[in-house]
VEXZASE-511583 format. One line per field, with one value per residue (C-alpha): residue number from 1; residue in one letter; x, y, z. Coordinates in Angstrom, 2 decimals. Example, Ala and Ser with C-alpha at 12.3 -4.5 7.8 and 13.67 -1.06 7.14 Angstrom:
2
n <- c(1;2)
res <- c(a;s)
u <- c(12.30;13.67)
v <- c(-4.50;-1.06)
w <- c(7.80;7.14)
***
This chain:
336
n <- c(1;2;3;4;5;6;7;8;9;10;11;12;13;14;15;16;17;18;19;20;21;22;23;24;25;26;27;28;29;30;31;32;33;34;35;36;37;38;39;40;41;42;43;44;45;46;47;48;49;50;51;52;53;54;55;56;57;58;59;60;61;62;63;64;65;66;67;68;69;70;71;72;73;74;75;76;77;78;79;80;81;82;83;84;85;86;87;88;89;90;91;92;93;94;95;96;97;98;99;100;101;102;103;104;105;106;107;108;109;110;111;112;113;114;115;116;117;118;119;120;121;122;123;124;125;126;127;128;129;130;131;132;133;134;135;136;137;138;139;140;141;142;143;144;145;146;147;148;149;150;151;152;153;154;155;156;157;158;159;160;161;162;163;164;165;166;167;168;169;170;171;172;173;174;175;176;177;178;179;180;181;182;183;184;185;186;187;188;189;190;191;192;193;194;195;196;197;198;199;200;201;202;203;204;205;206;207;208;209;210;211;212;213;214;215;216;217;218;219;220;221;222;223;224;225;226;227;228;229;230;231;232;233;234;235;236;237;238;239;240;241;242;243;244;245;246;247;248;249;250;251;252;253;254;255;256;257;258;259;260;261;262;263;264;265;266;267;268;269;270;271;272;273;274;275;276;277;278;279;280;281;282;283;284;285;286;287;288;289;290;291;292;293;294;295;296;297;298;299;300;301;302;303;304;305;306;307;308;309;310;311;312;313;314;315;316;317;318;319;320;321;322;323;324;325;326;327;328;329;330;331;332;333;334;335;336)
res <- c(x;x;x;x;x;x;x;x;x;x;x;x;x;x;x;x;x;x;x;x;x;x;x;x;x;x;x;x;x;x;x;x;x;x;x;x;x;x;x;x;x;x;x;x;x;x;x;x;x;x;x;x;x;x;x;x;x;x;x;x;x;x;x;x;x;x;x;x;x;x;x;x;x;x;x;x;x;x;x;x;x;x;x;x;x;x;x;x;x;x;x;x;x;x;x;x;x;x;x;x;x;x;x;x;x;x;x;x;x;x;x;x;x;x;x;x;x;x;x;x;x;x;x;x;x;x;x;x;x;x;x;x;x;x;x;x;x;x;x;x;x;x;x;x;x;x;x;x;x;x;x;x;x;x;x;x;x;x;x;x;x;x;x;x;x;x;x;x;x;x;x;x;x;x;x;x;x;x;x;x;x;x;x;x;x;x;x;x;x;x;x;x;x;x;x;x;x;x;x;x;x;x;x;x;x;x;x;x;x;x;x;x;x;x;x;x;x;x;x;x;x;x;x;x;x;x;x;x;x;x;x;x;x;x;x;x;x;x;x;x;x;x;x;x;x;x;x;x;x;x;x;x;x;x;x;x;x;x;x;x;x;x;x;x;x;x;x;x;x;x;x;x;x;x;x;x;x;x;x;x;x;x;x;x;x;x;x;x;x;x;x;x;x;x;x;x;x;x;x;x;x;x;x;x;x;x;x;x;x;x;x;x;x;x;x;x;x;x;x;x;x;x;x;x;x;x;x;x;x;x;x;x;x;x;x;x)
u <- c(-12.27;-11.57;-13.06;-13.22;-10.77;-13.60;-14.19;-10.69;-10.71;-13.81;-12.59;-9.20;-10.86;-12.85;-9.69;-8.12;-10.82;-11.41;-8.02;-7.76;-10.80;-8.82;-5.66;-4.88;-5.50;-8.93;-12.18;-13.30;-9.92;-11.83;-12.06;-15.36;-18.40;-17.64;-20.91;-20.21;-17.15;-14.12;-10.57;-7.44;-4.19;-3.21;-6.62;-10.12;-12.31;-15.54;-16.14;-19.68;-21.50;-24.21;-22.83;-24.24;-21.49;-18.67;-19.23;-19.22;-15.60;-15.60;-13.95;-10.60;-6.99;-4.51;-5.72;-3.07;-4.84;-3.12;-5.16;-9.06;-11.12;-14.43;-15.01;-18.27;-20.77;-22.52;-20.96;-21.01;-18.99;-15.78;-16.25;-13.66;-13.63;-14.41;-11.00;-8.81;-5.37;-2.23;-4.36;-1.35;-3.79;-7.57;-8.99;-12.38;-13.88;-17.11;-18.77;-20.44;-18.03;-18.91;-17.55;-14.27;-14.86;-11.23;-10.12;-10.84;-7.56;-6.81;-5.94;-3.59;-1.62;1.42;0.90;-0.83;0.62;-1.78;-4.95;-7.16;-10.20;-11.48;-15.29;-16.49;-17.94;-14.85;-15.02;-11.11;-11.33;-12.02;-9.69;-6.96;-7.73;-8.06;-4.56;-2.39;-1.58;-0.59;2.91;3.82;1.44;3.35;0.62;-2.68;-5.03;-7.48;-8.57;-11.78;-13.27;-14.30;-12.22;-11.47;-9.34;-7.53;-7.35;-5.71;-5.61;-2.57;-0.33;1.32;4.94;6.01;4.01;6.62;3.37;0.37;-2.35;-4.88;-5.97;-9.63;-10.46;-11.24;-8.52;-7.52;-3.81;-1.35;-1.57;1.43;3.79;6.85;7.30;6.52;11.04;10.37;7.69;8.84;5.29;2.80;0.11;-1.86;-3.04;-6.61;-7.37;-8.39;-4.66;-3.89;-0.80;1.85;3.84;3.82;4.66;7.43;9.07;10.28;14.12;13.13;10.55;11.25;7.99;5.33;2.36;0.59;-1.12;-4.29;-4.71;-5.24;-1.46;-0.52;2.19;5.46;7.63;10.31;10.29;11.39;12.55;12.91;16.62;17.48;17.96;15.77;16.59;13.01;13.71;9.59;7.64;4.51;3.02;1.05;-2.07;-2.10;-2.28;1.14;2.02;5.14;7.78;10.55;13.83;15.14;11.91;14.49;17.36;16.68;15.98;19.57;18.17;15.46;15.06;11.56;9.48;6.33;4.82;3.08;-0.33;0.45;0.13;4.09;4.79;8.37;11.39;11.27;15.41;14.60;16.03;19.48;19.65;18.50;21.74;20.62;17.50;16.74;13.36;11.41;7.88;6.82;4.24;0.94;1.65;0.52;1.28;5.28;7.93;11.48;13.34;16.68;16.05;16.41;19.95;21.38;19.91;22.40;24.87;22.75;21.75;24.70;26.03;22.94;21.49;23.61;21.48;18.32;14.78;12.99;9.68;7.60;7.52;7.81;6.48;7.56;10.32;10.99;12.23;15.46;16.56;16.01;18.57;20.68;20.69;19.30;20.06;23.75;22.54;21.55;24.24;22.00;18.26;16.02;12.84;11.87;13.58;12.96)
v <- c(-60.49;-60.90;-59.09;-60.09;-59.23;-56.78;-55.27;-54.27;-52.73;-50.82;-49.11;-48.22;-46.43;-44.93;-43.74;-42.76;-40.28;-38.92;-38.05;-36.42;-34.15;-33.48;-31.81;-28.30;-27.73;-28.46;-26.27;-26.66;-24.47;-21.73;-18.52;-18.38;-20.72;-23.45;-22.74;-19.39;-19.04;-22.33;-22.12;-23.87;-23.56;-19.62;-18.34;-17.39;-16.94;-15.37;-13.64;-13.94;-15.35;-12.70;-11.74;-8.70;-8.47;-10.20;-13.40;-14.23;-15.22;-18.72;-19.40;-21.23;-20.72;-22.20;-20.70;-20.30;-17.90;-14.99;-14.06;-13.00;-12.90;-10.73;-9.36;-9.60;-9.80;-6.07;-6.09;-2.03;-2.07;-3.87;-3.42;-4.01;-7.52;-8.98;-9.96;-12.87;-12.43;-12.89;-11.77;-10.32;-9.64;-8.21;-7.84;-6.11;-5.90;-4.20;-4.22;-0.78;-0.43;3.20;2.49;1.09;1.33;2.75;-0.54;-2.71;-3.58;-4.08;-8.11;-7.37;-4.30;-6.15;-8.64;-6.96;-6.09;-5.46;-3.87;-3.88;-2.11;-1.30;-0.31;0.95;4.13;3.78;7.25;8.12;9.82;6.69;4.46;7.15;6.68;3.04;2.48;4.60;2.01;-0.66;-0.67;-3.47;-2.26;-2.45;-2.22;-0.36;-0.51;2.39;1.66;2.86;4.35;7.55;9.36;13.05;14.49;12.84;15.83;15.12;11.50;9.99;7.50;5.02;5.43;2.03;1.81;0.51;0.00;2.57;1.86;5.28;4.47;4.97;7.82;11.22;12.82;16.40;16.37;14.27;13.51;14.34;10.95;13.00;11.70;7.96;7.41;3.73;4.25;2.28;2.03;4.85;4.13;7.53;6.36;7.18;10.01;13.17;14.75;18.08;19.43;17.57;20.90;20.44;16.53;15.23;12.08;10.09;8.98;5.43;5.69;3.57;2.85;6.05;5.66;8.90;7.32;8.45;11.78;15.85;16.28;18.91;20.45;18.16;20.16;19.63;16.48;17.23;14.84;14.77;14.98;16.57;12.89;10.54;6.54;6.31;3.71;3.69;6.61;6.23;9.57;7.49;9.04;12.78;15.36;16.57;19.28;21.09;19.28;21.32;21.14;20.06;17.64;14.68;16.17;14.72;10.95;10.17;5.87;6.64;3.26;3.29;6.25;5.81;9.20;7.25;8.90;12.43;15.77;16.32;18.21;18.44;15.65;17.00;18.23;16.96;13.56;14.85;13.72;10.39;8.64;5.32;5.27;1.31;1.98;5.35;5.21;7.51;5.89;7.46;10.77;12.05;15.56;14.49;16.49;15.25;19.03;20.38;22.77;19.16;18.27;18.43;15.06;13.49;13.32;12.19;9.37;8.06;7.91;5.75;4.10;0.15;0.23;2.08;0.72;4.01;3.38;5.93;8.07;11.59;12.23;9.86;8.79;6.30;8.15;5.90;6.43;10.37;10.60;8.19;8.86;12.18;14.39;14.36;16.40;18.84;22.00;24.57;24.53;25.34;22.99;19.44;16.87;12.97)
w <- c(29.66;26.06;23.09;19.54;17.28;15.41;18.49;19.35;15.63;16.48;19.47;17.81;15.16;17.86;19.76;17.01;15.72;19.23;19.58;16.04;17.72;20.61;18.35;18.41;14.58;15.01;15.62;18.66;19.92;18.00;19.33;18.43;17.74;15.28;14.20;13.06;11.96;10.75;12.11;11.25;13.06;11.93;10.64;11.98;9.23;9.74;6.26;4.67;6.93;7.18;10.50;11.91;14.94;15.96;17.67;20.99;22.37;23.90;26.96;27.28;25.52;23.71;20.48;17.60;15.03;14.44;11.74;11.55;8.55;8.81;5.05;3.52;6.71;7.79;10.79;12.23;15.32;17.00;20.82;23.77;24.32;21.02;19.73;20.39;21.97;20.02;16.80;14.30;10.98;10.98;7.92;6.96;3.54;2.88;6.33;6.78;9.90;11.57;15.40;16.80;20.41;22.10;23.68;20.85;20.22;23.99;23.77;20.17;21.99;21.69;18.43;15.93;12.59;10.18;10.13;7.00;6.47;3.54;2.02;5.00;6.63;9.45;11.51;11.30;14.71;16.38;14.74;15.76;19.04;19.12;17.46;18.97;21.65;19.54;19.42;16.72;13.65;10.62;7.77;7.39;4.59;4.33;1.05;-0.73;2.47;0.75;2.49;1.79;4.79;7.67;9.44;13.00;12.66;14.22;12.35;14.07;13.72;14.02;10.20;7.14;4.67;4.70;1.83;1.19;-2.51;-4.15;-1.48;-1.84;-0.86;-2.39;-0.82;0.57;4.45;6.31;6.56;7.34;11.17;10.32;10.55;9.46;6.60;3.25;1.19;0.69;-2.09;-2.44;-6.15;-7.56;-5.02;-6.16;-4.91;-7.25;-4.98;-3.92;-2.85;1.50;0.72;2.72;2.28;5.04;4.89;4.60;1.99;-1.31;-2.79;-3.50;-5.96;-6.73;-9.88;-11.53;-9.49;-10.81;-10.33;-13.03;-11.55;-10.62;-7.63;-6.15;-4.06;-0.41;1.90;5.56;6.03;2.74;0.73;-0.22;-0.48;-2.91;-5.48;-7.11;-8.09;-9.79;-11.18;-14.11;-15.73;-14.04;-15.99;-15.40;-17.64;-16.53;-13.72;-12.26;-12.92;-9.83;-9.23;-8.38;-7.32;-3.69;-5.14;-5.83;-5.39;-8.39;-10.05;-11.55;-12.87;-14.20;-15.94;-18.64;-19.77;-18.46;-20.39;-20.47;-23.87;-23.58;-22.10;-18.76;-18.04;-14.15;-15.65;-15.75;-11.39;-11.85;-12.21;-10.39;-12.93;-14.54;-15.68;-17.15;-18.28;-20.84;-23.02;-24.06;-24.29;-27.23;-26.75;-26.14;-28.72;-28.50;-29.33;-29.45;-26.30;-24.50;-25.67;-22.28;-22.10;-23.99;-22.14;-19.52;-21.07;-22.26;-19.20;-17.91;-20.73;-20.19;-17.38;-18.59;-20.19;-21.60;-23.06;-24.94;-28.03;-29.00;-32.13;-34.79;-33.05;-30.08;-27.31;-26.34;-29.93;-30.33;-26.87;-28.10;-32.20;-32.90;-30.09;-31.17;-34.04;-31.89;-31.29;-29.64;-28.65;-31.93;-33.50;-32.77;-34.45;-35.22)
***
């Protein structure tokens, strides 16, 4: 039989777009309801859509997402059997989350890397218990949770990025046994000791920004050395900092102690031979003095390499270590 030329057209176009609905990239290989939530080939996102649960998984498989999207919604609970397999990224923003059931995670056990959740009521005894199978999770975010005390909760120790700022916390949580740990942000907390902190031998980034940190010890690591290469100690009220505060970060490359209460060039800079970058701006109660002419030396030795910012008194730090301190023969009154 034959069939006009606008015919054939017709059904082409008709093939064509039914086979564009058949690809994998499109929605209806969604986990979940198209109705509910839009897919695309690596994401599920579900995030504000009012959603007071997760949805309803749909049978079949074949689904590529590895990442799920649920911020926004008032969702309370994840239950066993809600997830997706091969999921490697959750992420949870401002649901009033209270329950994560123990096998939650059951389909991800193997694939998933990332877990954020942040701005909700999460009970920390639960998520303990529903992580510690997962034996790939890289990266949790446990932001602004109002969290004061993680108590007995369990870290993964396959973590390399943990994320605890904007809680309540009054002290540091033990990271010490987490061997391949290389971020910890512990930044505006409510920390005032940092004394029973251990760092981990792998750790190179630590932010302990805007905290009640007034005292600086010694910092510990596991193994004796540490390989940190970031330390962030900006706006605490750090007044005194030992002398041999950094004698165990021989990689020390930035140090941020801008808007502290530090009075004096703390002498704990004479170990930081690997420094690049030093932070001392907006301190107002900072005196460049004689009694810190050990310094000197010290910083000739690292200053091709070094940015200092910050001021003591009337003069620019760099230039009182690098100009003025040479006037200095013994310890006796500020200078510059």
């Amino acid at each position: 039989m034959m069939y006009p030329a606008s015919y054939v057209v017709k059904m082409g176009a008709i093939l064509i777009i039914t086979l564009s609905l058949l690809s994998p990239s499109h929605a209806a290989l969604c986990p979940y309801s198209i109705l509910t939530c839009k897919c695309d080939y690596d994401n599920i996102d579900c995030a504000n859509r009012n959603l007071t649960e997760l949805p309803k998984l749909q049978f079949g498989s074949g689904y590529s997402q590895t990442e799920l999207h649920i911020s926004g919604n008032n969702i309370m609970q994840i239950l066993d059997g809600q997830l997706p397999h091969g999921l490697e990224e959750i992420e949870s923003l401002g649901n009033p989350l209270t329950y994560i059931s123990p096998g939650a995670f059951q389909k991800v056990v193997t694939s998933l890397e990332t877990i954020i959740i942040e701005e909700s009521q999460v009970d920390l005894d639960q998520l303990s218990e529903a992580i510690k199978s997962l034996v790939s999770l890289e990266t949790l975010s446990l932001g602004h949770n109002n969290i004061s005390d993680f108590g007995f909760f369990s870290f993964p120790k396959t973590l390399t990025h943990l994320f605890l700022d904007d809680n309540l916390l009054t002290s540091a949580p033990d990271i010490s046994g987490l061997y391949d740990l290389q971020e910890v942000d512990l930044s505006h907390n409510m920390i005032s000791s940092i004394t029973t902190l251990q760092l981990p031998e792998s750790l190179t980034d630590l932010y302990l920004s805007n905290n009640n940190i007034k005292v600086l010890p010694i910092f510990k690591a596991v193994g004796g050395t540490s390989v940190l290469e970031v330390l962030s100690l900006e706006n605490n009220p750090i007044e005194t900092i030992a002398q041999d505060a950094f004698s165990h970060l021989p990689e020390l490359q930035r140090l941020d102690l801008s808007l502290t209460k530090l009075t004096r060039l703390p002498l704990a800079l004479q170990a930081l031979n690997s420094i690049e970058e030093i932070n001392l701006s907006e301190i107002s109660t900072l005196v460049c003095d004689c009694a810190e002419f050990a310094l000197g030396s010290w910083y000739s030795g690292v200053k091709s390499q070094l940015n200092i910012n910050g001021n003591c008194g009337a003069s620019d730090v760099a230039y009182f270590l690098d100009k003025l301190v040479s006037q200095c023969s013994a310890p006796s009154s500020p200078i510059g």
